[in-house]
N, C-alpha and C positions, 0 to 999 in steps of 0.2 A: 771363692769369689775373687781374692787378691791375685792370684792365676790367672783366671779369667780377663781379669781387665789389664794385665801385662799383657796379655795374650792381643787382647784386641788393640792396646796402644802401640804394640808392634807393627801387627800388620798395618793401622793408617801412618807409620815412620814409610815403612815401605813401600805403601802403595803410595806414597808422595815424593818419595824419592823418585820413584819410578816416572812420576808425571812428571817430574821438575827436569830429568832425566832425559827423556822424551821430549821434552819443549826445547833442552839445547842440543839435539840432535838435529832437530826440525831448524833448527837457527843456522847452524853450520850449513844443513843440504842450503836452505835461504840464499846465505849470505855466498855460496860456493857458484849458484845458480846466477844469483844478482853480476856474479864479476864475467862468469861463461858468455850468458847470455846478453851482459852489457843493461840488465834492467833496474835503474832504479828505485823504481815503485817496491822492488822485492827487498831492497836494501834496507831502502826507510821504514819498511815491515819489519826487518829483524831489530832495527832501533828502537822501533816502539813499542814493538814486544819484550822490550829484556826488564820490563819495568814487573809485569806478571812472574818473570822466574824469580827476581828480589824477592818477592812479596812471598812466594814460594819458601825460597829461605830462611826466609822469618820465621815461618810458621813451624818450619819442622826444627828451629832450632828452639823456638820456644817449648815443642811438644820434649824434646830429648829432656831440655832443662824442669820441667814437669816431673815426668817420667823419674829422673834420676832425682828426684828431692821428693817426689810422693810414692812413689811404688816401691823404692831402693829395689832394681833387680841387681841379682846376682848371677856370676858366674857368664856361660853364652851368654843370657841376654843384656847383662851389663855390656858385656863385648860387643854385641851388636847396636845397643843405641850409641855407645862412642865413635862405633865403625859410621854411623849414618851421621852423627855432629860433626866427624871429619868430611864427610864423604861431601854431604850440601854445599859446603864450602867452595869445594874442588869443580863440582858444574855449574855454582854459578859462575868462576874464574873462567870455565870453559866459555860459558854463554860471553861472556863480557869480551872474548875473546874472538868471537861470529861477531862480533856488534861494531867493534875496531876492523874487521875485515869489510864490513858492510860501511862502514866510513872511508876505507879507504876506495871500496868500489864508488863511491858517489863522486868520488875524485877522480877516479879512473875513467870513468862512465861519461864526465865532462868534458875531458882531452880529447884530443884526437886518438883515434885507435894507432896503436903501434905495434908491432911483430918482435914479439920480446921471446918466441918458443917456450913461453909457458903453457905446459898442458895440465892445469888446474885441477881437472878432474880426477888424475891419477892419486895425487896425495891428500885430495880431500876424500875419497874414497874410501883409501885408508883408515885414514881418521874417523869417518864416520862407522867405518864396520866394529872400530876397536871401539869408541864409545857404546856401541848398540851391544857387543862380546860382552864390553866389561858390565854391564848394564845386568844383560843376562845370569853373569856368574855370580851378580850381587843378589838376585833373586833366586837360585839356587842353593847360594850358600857354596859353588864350585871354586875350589882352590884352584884346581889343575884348569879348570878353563880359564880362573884370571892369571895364570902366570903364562898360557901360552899367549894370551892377549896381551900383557907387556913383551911380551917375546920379538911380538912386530911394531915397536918401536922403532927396533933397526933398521924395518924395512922402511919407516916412514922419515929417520932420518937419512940413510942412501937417496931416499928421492927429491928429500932436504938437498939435501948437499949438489944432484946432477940440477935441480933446475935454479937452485943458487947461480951456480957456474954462468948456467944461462943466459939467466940477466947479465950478469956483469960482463960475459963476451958480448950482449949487446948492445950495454951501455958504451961498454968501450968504441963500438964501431960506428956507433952514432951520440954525436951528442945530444941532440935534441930528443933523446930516450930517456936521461938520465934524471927528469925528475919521473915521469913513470918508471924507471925504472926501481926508483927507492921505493914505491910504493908496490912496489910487485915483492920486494924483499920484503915490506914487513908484513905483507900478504903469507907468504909463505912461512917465516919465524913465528907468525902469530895459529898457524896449522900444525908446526911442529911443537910448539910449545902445548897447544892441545893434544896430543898424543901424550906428551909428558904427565900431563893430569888426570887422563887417561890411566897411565902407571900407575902413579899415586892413590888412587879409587882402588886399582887392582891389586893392590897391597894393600889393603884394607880389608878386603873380601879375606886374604890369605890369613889375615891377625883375628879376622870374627869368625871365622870357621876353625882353625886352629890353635889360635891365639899366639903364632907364632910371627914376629915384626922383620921384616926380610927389607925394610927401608936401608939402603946405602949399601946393602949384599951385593954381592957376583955371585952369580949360581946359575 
């Protein structure tokens, strides 16, 4: 019987992660869409949605702290509900992080259009395939799939770094760029910093399935 209901409090950790999971992915495509396509009705959606992923958070951190004071598991599954008390944390930071990019599109969206060579899509991409990877490899229990999903970190900072550049040669060659132009950089830092958490998820996966902590490694 005590089995049993670790067993089912597990699966509703996970199937809520997964939804909470899933709603900031849906936030990022949003908030990625809102800036492409210049719409703000899609922006003010991901702001008003980030109230549903909180509430989210709650719950699964209430059910861990449950979980770890009535059921005491051990061993995996101890490892796995720490793995999901960390994990909640980290997308909702993600979400809050589409929600800043969807503030800065409302700002964006107000100015005049200016020709800054950001190709938005390319790095949001990124990000959203590594959240949906890392996503994945938390529902498999796959080591080797979240570490090759930290793996394109790299890729998402190299493209950090060319459309950084970007901005700032065209802030330089015009001045009247240069307040869109800061808000295109923290468009982008706040995309890179999502990958980063990204990471952190995905080293979580690597400590619940092996119990081994690969945080601040090179490997």
């Amino acid at each position: 019987m005590h089995k049993r209901l670790i067993e089912d409090n597990l699966t509703l950790l996970r199937d809520k992660l997964l939804i909470m999971g899933g709603a900031a992915e849906k936030a990022i495509m949003l908030c990625s869409r809102a800036l492409i396509e210049r719409d703000s009705d899609l922006a003010s959606r991901v702001i008003r949605e980030d109230d549903v992923i909180d509430q989210m958070e709650l719950e699964i951190d209430q059910i861990c702290v449950d979980v770890l004071a009535l059921r005491q598991p051990a061993a995996s599954d101890l490892r796995f509900v720490v793995s999901i008390a960390r994990t909640a944390p980290l997308v909702e930071r993600i979400a809050d992080h589409a929600v800043n990019i969807a503030k800065h599109a409302l700002s964006l969206n107000n100015a005049p259009e200016l020709e800054m060579g950001v190709d938005l899509s390319s790095i949001a991409r990124v990000v959203q395939e590594m959240l949906v990877a890392g996503l994945d490899a938390f529902t498999s229990g796959d080591p080797e799939k979240a570490r090759s999903t930290i793996a394109r970190d790299d890729e998402v900072d190299a493209l950090y770094d060319r459309l950084y550049e970007k901005v700032i040669e065209a802030m330089k060659r015009s001045p009247d760029s240069v307040t869109s132009g800061a808000e295109w950089l923290f468009v982008l830092k706040h995309l890179e910093r999502i990958a980063d958490y990204v990471t952190n998820i995905c080293e979580q996966i690597v400590y619940m399935a092996r119990g081994q902590v690969i945080k601040h490694k090179i490997w």
